[in-house]
C-alpha positions as CSV (number, residue, x, y, z in Angstrom):
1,X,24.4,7.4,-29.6
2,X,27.9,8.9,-28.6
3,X,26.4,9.5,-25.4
4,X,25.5,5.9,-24.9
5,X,28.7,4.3,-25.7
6,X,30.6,7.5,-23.4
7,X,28.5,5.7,-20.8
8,X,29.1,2.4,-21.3
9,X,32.9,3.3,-21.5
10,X,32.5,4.9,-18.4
11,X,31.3,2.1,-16.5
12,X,33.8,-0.8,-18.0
13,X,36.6,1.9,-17.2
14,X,35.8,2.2,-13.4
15,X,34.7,-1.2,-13.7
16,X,38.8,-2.3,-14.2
17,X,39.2,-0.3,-11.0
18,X,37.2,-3.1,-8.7
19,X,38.0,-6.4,-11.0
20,X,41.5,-6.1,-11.6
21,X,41.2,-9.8,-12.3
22,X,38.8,-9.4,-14.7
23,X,36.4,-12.0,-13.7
24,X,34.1,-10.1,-14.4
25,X,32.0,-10.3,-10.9
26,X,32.4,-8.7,-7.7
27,X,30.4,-9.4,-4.1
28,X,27.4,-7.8,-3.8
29,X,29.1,-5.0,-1.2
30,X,31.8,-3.9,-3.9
31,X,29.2,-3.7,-6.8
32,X,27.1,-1.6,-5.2
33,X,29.7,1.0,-4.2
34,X,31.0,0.2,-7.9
35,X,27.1,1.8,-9.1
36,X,27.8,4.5,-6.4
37,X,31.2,5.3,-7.6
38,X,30.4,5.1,-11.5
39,X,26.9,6.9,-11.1
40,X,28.7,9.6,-9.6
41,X,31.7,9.9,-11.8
42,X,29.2,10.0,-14.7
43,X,26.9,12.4,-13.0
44,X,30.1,14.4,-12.4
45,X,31.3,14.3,-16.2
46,X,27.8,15.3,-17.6
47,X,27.8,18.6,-15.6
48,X,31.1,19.3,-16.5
49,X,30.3,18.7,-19.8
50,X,27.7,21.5,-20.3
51,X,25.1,19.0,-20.3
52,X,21.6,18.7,-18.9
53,X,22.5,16.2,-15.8
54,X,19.3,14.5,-14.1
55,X,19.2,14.7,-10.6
56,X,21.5,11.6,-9.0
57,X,19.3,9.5,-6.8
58,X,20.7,9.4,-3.5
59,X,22.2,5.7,-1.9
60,X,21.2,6.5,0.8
61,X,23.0,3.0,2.2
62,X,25.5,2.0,4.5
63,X,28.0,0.7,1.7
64,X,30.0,-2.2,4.2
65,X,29.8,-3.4,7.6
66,X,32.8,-4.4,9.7
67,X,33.1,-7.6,7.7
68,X,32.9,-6.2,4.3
69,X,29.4,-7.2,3.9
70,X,26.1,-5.7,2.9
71,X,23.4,-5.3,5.8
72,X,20.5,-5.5,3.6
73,X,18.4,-4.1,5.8
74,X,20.2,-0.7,4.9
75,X,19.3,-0.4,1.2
76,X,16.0,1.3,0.9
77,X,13.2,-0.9,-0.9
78,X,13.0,1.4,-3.7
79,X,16.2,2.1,-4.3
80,X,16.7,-2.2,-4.6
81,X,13.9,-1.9,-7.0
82,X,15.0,0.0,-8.9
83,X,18.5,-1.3,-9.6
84,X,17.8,-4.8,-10.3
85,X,20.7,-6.4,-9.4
86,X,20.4,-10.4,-9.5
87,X,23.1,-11.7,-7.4
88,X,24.6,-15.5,-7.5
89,X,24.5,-18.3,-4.7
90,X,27.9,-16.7,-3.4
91,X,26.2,-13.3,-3.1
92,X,28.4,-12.0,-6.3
93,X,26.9,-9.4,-9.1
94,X,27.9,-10.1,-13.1
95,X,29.9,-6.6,-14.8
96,X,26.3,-6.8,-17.3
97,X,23.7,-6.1,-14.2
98,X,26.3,-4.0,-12.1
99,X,26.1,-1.8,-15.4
100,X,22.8,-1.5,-16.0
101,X,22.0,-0.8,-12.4
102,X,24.4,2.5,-13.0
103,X,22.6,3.6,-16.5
104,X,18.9,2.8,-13.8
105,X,21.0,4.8,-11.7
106,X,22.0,8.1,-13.7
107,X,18.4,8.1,-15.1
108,X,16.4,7.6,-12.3
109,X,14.0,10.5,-11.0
């Protein structure tokens, strides 16, 4: 259970770092290098902790185009699945699924 709440700790601390307004959504393009960023960092503090890190699943995603914008065409199907993100009419992603999406992250096989 310590574990759990590190995580979740984890991703409401590098979470601060992208939403400095705390309104506690961020476009599409920022959240998912937010999952990158916070995946890693986690991945990074479990192995440095002596503990049994799973593999990270690769991106493997062009994080922005020119514009700042996601090309969609660039995240892999299964990667998409497998994060879950729901996104608003503005293309935004809420703090609760951006974190999720990093714990789907960390786990994933």
């Amino acid at each position: 259970q310590n574990q759990d709440m590190e995580l979740i700790a984890k991703c409401v601390e590098v979470w601060k770092q992208y939403d400095v307004n705390y309104t506690l959504r961020l476009p599409l393009a920022d959240a998912l290098q937010y999952i990158d960023d916070c995946a890693q960092q986690i991945h990074a503090a479990m192995d440095a902790g002596g503990g049994d890190a799973p593999p990270i699943m690769d991106a493997r995603w062009k994080s922005k185009t020119v514009a700042g914008e996601v090309e969609l065409g660039q995240i892999p199907i299964k990667y998409a699945l497998m994060l879950r993100l729901q996104v608003d009419s503005e293309m935004h992603v809420r703090f609760g699924y951006a974190a999720l999406a990093v714990i789907r992250r960390c786990v994933a096989r």
